[in-house]
C-alpha positions in Angstrom: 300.1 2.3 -84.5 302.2 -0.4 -83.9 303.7 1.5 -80.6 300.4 2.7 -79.2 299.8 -1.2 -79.4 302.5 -2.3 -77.8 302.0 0.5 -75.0 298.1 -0.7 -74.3 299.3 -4.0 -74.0 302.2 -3.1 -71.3 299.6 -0.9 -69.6 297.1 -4.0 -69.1 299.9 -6.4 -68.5 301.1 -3.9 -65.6 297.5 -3.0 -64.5 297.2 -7.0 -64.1 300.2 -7.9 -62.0 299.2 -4.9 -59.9 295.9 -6.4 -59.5 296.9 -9.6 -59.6 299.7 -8.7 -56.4 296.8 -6.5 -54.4 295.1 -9.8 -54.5 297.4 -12.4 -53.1 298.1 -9.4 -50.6 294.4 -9.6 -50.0 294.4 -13.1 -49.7 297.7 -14.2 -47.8 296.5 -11.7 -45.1 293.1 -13.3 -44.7 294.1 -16.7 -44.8 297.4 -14.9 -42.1 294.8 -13.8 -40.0 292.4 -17.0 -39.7 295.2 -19.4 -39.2 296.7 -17.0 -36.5 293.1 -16.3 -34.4 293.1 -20.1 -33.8 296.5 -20.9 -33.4 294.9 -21.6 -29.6 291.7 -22.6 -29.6 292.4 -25.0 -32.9 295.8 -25.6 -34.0 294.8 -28.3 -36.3 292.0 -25.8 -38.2 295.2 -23.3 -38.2 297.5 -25.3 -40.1 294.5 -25.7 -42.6 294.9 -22.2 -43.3 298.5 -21.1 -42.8 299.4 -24.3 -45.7 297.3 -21.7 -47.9 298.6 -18.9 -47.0 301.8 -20.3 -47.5 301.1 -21.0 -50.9 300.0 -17.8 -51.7 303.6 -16.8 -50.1 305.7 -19.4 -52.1 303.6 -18.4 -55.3 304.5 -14.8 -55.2 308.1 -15.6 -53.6 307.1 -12.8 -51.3 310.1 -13.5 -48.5 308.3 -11.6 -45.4 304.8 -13.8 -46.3 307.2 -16.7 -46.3 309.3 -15.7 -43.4 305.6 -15.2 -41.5 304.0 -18.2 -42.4 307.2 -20.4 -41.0 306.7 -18.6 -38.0 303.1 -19.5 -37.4 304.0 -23.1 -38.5 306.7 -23.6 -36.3 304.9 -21.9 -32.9 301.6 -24.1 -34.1 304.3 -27.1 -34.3 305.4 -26.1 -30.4 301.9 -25.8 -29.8 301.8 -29.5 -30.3 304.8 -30.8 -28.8 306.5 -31.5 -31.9 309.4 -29.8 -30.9 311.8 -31.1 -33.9 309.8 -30.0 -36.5 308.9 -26.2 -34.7 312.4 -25.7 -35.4 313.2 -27.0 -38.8 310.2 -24.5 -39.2 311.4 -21.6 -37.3 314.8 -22.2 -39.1 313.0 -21.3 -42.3 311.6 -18.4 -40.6 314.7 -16.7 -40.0 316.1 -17.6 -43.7 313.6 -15.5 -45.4 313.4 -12.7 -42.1 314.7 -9.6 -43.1 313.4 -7.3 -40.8 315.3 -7.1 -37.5 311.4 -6.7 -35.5 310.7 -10.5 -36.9 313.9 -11.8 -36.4 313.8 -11.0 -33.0 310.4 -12.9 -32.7 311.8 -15.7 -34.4 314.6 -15.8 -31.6 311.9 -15.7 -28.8 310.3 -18.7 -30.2 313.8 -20.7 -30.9 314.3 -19.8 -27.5 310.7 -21.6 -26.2 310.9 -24.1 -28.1 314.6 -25.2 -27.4 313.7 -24.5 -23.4 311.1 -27.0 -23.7 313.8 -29.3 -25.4 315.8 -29.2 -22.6 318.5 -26.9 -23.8 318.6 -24.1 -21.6 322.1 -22.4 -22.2 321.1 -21.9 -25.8 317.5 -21.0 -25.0 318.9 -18.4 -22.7 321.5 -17.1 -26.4 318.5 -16.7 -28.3 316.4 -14.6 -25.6 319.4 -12.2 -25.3 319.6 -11.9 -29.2 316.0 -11.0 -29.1 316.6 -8.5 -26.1 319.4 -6.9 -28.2 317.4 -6.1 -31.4 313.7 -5.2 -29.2 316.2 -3.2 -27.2 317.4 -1.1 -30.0 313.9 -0.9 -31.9 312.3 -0.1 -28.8 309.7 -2.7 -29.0 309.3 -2.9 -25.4 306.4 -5.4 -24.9 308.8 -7.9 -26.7 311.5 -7.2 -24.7 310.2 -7.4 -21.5 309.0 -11.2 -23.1 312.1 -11.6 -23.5 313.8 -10.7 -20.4 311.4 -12.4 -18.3 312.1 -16.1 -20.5 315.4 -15.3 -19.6 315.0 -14.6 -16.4 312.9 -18.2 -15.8 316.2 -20.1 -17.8 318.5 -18.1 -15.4 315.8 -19.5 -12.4 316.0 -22.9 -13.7 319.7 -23.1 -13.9 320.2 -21.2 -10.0 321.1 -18.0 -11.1 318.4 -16.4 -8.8 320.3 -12.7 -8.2 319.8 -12.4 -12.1 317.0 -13.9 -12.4 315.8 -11.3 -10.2 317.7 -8.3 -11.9 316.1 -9.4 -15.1 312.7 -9.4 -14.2 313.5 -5.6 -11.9 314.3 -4.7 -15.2 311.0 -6.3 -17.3 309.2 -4.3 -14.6 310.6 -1.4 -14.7 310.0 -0.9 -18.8 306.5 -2.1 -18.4 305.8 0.6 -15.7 307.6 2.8 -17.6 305.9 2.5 -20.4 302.3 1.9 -19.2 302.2 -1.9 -20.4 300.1 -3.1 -17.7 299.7 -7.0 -18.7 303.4 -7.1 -19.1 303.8 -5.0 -15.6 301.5 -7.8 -14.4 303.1 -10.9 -15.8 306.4 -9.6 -14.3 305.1 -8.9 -10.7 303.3 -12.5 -10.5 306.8 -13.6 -11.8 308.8 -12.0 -9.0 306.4 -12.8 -6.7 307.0 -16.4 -7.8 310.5 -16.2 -7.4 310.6 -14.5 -4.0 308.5 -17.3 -2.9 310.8 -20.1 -3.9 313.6 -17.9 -2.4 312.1 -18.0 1.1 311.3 -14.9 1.1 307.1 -14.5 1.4 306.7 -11.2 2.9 308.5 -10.1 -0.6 306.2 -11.5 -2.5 303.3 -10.6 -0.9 304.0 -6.9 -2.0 304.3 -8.1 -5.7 301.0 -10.4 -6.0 298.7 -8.7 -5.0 299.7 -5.6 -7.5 299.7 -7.7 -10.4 295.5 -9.4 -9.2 294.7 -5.6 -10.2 297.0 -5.3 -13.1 295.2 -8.3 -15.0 291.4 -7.4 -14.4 292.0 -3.6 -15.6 293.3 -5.2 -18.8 290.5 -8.3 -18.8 293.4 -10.8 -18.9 291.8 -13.6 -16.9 294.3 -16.6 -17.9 296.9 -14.3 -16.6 294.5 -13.6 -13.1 293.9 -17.3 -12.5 297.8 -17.7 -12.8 298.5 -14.6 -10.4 295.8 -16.9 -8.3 297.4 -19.7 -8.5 300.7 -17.8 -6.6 299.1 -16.5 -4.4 297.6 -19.5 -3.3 301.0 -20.9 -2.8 301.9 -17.9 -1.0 299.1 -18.5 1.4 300.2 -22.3 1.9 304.0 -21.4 2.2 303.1 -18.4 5.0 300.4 -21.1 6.6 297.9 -19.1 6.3 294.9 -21.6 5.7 291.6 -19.3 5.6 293.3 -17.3 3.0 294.4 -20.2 1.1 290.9 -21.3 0.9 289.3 -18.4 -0.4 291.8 -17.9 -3.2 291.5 -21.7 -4.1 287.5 -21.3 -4.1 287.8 -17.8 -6.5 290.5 -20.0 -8.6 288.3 -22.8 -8.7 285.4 -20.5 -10.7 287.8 -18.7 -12.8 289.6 -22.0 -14.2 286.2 -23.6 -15.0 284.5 -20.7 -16.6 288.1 -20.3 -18.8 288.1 -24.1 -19.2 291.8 -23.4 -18.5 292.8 -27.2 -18.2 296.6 -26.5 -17.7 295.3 -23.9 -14.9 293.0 -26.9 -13.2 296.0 -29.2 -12.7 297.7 -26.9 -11.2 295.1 -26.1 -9.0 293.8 -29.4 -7.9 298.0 -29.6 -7.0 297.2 -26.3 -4.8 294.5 -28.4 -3.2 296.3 -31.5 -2.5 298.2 -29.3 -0.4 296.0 -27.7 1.2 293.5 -30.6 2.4 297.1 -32.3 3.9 298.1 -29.1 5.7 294.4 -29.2 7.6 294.7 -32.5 7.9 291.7 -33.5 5.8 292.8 -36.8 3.8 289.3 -37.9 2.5 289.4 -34.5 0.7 293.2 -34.7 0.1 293.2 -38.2 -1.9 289.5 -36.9 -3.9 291.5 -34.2 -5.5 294.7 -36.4 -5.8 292.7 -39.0 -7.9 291.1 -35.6 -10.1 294.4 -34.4 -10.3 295.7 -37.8 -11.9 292.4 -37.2 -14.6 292.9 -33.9 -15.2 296.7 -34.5 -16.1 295.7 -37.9 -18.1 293.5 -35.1 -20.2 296.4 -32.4 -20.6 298.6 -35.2 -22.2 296.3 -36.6 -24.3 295.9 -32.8 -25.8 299.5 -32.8 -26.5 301.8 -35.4 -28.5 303.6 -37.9 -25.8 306.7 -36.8 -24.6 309.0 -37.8 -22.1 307.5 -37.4 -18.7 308.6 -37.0 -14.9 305.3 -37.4 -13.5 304.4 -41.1 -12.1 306.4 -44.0 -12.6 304.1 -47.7 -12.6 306.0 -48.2 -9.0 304.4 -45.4 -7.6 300.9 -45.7 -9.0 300.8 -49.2 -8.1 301.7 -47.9 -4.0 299.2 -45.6 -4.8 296.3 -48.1 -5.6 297.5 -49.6 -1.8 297.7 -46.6 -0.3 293.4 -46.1 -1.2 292.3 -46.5 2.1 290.5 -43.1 4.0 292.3 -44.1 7.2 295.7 -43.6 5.8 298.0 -42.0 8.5 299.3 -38.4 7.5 302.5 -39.4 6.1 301.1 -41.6 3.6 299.4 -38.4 2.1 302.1 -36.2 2.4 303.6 -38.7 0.0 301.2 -38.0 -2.2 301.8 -34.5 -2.1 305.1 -34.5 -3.0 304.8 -37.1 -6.0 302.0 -33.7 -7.1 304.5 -31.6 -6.3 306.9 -33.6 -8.3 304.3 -34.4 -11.0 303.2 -30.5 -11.5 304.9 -28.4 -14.1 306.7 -26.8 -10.8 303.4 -23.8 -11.4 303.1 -20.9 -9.5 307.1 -22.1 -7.3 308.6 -20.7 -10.2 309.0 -18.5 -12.6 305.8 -18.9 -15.5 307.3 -18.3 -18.9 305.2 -16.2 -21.4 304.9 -17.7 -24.5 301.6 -16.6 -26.0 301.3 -14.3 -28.7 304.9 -14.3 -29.8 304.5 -14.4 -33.3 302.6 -10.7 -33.3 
């Protein structure tokens, strides 16, 4: 008697902690879920819910729940320009990792968040790590990421002929693999880097492929960007009419996204443009809606150390307010937007969204 109760108490005990574990499986995945859908529209309501899915982790000392929720912490952290703590986050990540699949999205987001510090050289160790595990799993959406991060560190640092190679090679697995938005991100990419090159006509047979590319797969941040390159394209070749129309099709993509970072870089693009046809009324309206828009970005983010304006230039600026400037005046302003502009649509674009999939 004595044994059959011992046995009926073991069987509810067990039949408990398998409930009780489906549960917190339940649960972590649901509060997993909600913190990562608005990881961009709401980082602050996502670290509501990836503290309690932490929790839930910690509680069950579950090391890939733990490993997951660092992850999301320290990309949200990014997110917010808190660059320090994203790592001390990410850092935790990799301690509990043990698949090779999320250690190789932990080194992609090391890797962004370490660019944006400023450290390229180990940015660029962290991207290849990731390339060498996605390239032996076979993940190749990741490793294209991957190799077109690289390729924008190799970009920043002059290495243009691989830079180049890289992103060949990130085109070549997305085509061959029938990833469009990747085959897209990496033609608007080379397109981008043929056009700081010198070398327009070579773009031009990249841009345009990648315009149909991101409507086929509805990815409209990714078509106002391939705009945005093409615009410069345009400007670069001095070809005005063309210019125009892409800047007018921009303009009503960006504001129906209410794609801010897309704007600035845009109302740059028309800066430009109104100096090249020599309209300066035009030219310092959408200077002075540049200097809004870019007042608005940085107060989304925590301050961090700028290159933009220094009080010396906005105080020549505030002389310089006159209609009747001379042309030179405004082509100063230019290049202080060209200076002030997160270089855009010159340059490589790094992909950094959705890294923690």
């Amino acid at each position: 008697m004595r044994i059959l109760s011992f046995f009926s108490v073991l069987t509810m005990y067990s039949c408990f902690v398998v409930s009780q574990n489906k549960n917190d499986s339940i649960q972590f995945q649901n509060y997993y879920e909600k913190a990562y859908r608005l990881r961009n529209v709401n980082p602050d309501s996502s670290f509501v819910w990836i503290e309690k899915a932490l929790a839930i982790a910690q509680s069950a000392s579950n090391e890939e729940w733990l490993a997951k929720s660092f992850n999301l912490k320290g990309i949200l952290y990014y997110k917010k320009s808190e660059y320090f703590k994203s790592l001390t986050e990410l850092e935790k990540a990799l301690k509990h990792a043990s698949s090779n699949e999320l250690k190789g999205k932990i080194y992609i987001n090391l890797g962004n968040t370490l660019s944006d510090m400023g450290y390229t050289y180990s940015a660029m160790d962290y991207y290849k790590a990731a390339i060498q595990i996605f390239n032996t799993t076979n993940n190749f959406a990741f490793l294209i990421r991957a190799l077109m991060n690289l390729a924008s560190e190799e970009l920043n640092i002059g290495w243009v002929t691989n830079a180049r190679n890289h992103l060949k090679l990130a085109l070549y697995y997305a085509h061959e693999n029938n990833l469009m938005e990747e085959e897209a991100m990496c033609l608007n990419n080379l397109s981008a880097l043929y056009i700081q090159s010198g070398l327009v006509d070579s773009a031009s047979r990249y841009i345009y492929q990648s315009f149909n590319a991101y409507e086929q797969t509805e990815n409209y941040y990714g078509l106002a960007d391939a705009y945005l390159t093409a615009i410069e394209l345009h400007l670069e070749k001095k070809e005005w009419s063309y210019a125009k129309a892409l800047i007018d099709l921009a303009d009503s993509v960006v504001n129906h996204l209410n794609y801010l970072e897309g704007k600035v870089l845009l109302t740059g693009k028309k800066v430009s443009y109104y100096l090249s046809a020599n309209d300066c009324a035009h030219a310092q309206q959408s200077f002075n809606e540049y200097l809004l828009l870019e007042d608005s970005l940085n107060k989304m983010k925590k301050p961090v150390p700028e290159i933009v304006f220094s009080d010396r230039q906005k105080l020549e600026l505030d002389k310089q307010s006159d209609m009747h400037l001379d042309y030179v005046a405004y082509l100063q302003l230019a290049l202080m937007v060209g200076i002030g502009t997160s270089i855009g649509v010159a340059v490589l674009k790094n992909y950094r969204y959705d890294k923690e999939k």
